[in-house]
C-alpha positions as CSV (number, residue, x, y, z in Angstrom):
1,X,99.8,97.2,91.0
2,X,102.1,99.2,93.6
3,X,101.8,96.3,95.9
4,X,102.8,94.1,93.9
5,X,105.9,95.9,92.4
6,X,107.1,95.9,95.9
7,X,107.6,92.3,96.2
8,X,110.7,90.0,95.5
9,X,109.3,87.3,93.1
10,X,112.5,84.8,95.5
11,X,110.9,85.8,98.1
12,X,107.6,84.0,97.1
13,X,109.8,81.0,95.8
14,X,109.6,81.1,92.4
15,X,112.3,80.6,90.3
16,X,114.7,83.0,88.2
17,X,112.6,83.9,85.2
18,X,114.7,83.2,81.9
19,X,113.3,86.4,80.6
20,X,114.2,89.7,81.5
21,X,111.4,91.8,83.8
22,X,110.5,95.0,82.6
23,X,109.7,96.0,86.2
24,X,110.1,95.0,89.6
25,X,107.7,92.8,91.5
26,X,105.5,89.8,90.9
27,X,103.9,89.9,87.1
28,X,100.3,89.5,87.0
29,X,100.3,86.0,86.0
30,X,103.0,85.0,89.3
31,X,100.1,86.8,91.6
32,X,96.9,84.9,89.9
33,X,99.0,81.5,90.2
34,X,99.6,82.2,93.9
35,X,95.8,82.9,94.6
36,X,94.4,80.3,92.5
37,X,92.7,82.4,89.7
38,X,93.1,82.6,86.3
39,X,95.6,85.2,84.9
40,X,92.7,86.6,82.8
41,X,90.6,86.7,86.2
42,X,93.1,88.2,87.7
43,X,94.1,91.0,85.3
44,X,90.3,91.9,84.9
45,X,90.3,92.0,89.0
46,X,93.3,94.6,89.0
47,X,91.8,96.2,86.3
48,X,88.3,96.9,87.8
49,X,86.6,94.9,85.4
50,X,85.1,92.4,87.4
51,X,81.8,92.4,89.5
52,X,80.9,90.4,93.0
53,X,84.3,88.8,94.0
54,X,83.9,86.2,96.6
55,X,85.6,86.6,99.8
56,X,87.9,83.9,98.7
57,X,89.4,85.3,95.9
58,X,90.0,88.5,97.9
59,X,91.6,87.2,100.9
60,X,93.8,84.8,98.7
61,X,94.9,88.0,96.6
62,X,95.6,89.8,99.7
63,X,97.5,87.6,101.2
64,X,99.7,86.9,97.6
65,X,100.4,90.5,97.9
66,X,101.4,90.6,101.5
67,X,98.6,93.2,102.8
68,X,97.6,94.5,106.6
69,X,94.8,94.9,107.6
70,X,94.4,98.5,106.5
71,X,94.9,97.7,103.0
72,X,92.7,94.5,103.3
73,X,89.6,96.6,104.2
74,X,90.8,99.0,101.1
75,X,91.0,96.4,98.8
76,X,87.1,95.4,99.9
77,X,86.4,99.0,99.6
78,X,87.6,99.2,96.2
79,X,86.0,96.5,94.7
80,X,82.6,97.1,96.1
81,X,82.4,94.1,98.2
82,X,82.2,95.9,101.9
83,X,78.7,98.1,102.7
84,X,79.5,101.1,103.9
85,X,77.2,104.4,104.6
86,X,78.1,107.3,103.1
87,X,79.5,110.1,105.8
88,X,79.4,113.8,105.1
89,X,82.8,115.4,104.7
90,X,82.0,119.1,104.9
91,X,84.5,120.5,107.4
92,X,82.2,122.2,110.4
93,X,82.8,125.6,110.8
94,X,83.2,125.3,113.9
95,X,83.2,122.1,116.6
96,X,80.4,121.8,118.9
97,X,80.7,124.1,122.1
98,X,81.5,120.4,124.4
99,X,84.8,119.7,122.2
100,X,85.6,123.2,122.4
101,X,85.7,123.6,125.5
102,X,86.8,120.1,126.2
103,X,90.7,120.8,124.6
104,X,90.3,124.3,126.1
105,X,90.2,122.5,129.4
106,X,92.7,120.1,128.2
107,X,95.2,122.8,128.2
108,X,98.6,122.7,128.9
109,X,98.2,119.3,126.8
110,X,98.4,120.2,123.3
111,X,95.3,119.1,121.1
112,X,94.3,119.4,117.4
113,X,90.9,118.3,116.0
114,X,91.0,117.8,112.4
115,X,88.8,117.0,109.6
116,X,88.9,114.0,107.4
117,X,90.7,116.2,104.2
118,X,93.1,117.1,107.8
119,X,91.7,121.2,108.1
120,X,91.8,121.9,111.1
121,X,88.7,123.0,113.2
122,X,89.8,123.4,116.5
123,X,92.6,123.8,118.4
124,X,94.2,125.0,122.1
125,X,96.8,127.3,123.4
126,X,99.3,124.4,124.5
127,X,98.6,123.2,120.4
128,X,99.4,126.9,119.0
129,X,102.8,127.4,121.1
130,X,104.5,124.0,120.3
131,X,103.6,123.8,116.7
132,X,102.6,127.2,115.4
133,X,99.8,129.6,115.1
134,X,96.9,128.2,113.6
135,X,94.9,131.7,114.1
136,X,97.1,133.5,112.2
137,X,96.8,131.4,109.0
138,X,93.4,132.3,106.1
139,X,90.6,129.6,107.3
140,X,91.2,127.6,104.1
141,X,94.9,127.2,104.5
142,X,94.2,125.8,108.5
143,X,95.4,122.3,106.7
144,X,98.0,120.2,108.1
145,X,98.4,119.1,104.8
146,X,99.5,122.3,102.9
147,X,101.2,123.2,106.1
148,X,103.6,120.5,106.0
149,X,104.2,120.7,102.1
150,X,103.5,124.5,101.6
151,X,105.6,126.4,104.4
152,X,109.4,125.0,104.6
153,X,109.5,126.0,108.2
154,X,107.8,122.4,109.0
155,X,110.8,120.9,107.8
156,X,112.7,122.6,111.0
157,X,109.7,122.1,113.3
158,X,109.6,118.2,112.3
159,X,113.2,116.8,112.5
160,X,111.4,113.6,110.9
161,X,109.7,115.5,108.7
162,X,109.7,112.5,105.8
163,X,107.9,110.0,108.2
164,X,105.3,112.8,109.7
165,X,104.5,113.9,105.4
166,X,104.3,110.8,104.7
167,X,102.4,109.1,107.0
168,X,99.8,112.0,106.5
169,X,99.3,111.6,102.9
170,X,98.8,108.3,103.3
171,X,95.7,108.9,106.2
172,X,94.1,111.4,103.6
173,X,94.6,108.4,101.2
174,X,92.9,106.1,103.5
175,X,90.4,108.4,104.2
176,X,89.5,108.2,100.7
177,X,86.2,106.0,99.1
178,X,86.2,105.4,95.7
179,X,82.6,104.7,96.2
180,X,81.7,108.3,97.2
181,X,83.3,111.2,95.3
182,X,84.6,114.0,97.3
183,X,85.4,117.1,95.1
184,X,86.9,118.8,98.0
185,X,89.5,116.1,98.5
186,X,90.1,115.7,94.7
187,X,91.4,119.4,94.9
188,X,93.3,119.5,98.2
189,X,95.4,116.8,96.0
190,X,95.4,118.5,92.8
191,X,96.7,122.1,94.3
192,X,99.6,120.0,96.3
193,X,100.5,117.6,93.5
194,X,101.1,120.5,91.6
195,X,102.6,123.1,94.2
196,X,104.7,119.9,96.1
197,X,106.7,117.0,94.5
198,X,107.0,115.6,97.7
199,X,103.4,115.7,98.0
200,X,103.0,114.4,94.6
201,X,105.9,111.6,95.3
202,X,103.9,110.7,98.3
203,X,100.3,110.3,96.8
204,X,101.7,108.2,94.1
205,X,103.1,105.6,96.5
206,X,99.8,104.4,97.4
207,X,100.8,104.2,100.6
208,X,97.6,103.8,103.5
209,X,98.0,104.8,107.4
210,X,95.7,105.2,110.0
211,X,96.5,107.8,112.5
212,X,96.0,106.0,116.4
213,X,99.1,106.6,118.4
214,X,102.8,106.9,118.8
215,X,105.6,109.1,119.1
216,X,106.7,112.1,117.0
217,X,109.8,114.6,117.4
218,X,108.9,118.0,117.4
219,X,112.0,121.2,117.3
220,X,110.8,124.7,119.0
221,X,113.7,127.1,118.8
222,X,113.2,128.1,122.5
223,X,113.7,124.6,124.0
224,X,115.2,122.1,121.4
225,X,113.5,118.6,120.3
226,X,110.5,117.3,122.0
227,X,110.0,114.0,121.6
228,X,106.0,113.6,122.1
229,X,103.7,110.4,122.8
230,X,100.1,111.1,120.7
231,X,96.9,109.3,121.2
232,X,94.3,109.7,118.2
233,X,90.8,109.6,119.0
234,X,87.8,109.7,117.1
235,X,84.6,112.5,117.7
236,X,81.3,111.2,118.0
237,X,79.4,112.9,114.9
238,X,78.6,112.7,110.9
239,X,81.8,115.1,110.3
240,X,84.4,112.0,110.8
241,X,86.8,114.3,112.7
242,X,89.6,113.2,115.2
243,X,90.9,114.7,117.7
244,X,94.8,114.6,118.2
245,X,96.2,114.7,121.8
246,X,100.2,115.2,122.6
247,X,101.6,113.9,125.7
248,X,105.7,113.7,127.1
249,X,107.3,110.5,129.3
250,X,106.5,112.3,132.9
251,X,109.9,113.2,134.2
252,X,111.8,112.8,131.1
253,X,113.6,116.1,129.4
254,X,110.9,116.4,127.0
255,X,108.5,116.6,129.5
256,X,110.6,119.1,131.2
257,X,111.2,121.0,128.0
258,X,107.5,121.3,127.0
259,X,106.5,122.9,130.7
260,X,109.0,125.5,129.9
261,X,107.7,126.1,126.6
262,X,104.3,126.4,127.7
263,X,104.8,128.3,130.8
264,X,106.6,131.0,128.4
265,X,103.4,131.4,126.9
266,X,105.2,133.2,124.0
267,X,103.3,134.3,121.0
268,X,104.6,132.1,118.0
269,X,103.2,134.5,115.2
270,X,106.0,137.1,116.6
271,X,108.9,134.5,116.0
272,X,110.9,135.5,112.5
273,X,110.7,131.9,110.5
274,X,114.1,132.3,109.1
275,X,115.6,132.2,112.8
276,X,114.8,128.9,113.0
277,X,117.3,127.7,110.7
278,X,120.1,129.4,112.2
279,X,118.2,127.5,115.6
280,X,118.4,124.2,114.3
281,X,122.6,124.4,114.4
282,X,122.8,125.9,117.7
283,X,120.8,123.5,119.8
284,X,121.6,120.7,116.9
285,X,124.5,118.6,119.2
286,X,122.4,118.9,122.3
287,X,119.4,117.6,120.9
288,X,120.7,114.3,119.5
């Protein structure tokens, strides 16, 4: 349905309808005429009425409603047609003593491991001064997740703090199979939909994103805006966790900015939040 919505019924060709629509998008019976179903087919399909859907159908649908790849495999998740094993998503307490000391050795590149529900499990020093200190934070609220939507400072510490938010709702989302409950994801998004309408604005989007890599601006009040290259990779094990792995253009003023911040080796937890407000002004204009 929210994919669907999104598209501009001219766009597909048709014609003006003569009748006003009560929402935006393609109507069910404009998306089963452009896959070559049945409307009834089709609105039993969307509903989750249906059983074995051919490859077919599910490709023509797909492509109707102008999916990636992402939300291809998704849609084959949700209907049941892909086989999949069932991982376990109980966060470790702890990563195995080879990881750990892995992004220890990693150091002064910062590096996060996280979880499928994003808790994080293990990070380094390099991680703790650019983006904040994970140690000082209660276990349970080690989340990157109710970081970003519970503590307003992230909204200084990410100058694109929209596109970071959002894109991470919509991994958790992606992480998600309908197939397998998981009681401790259902929570995480019932405490933020609650505490955050931005989280809650997010999750219903419907929105799906894969972390793998890119670039992400990050302010520290010491240096300015960093703008960082990461590199997503997966850890071998049952637990589905990723490891997360920040890099700078080698000689660029990022670069140079981030061995400054790192050589300072200043203790985060010490820094009053509400400073960085005032922060943001003064290195504002140089930053741009």
């Amino acid at each position: 349905m929210s994919r669907r919505a999104r598209i501009d019924p001219t766009s597909m060709g048709l014609p003006e309808s003569p009748v006003a629509r009560r929402s935006s998008g393609l109507r069910r019976e404009e998306v089963a005429t452009l896959a070559g179903v049945s409307a009834d087919y089709y609105a039993r399909l969307e509903q989750g009425r249906v059983g074995q859907v051919s490859d077919q159908v599910l490709d023509s649908v797909a492509t109707v409603l102008r999916l990636d790849e992402l939300e291809r495999a998704y849609l084959r998740t949700l209907v049941g047609t892909s086989h999949t094993t069932a991982r376990s998503l109980r966060s470790p307490k702890k990563v195995r003593a080879g990881i750990a000391n892995l992004i220890a050795a990693m150091d002064p590149i910062p590096v996060l491991v996280q979880d499928p529900h994003m808790q994080i499990v293990a990070w380094n020093r390099a991680a703790s001064i650019l983006l904040t200190d994970f140690s000082a934070m209660p276990t349970q609220d080690r989340n990157v997740l109710r970081w970003l939507f519970l503590d307003p400072t992230t909204k200084v510490r990410y100058p694109d703090w929209e596109e970071v938010a959002g894109a991470t709702v919509a991994a958790l989302r992606a992480n998600r199979d309908p197939r397998h409950p998981d009681e401790t994801l259902e929570r995480l998004v019932g405490e933020l939909s609650v505490a955050s309408a931005d989280f809650s604005r997010f999750w219903a989007g419907y929105r799906l994103f894969k972390h793998g890599h890119g670039a992400k601006r990050v302010f520290h009040e010491a240096v300015g805006t960093i703008t960082l290259n990461y590199e997503t990779l997966e850890v071998p094990g049952p637990e589905g966790l990723f490891m997360s792995i920040y890099t700078t253009d080698v000689g660029s003023p990022s670069d140079e900015k981030l061995r400054i911040l790192l050589s300072w080796e200043q203790d985060l937890s010490a820094v009053d939040p509400a400073a960085q407000s005032t922060a943001v002004h003064r290195h504002h204009d140089s930053d741009r």
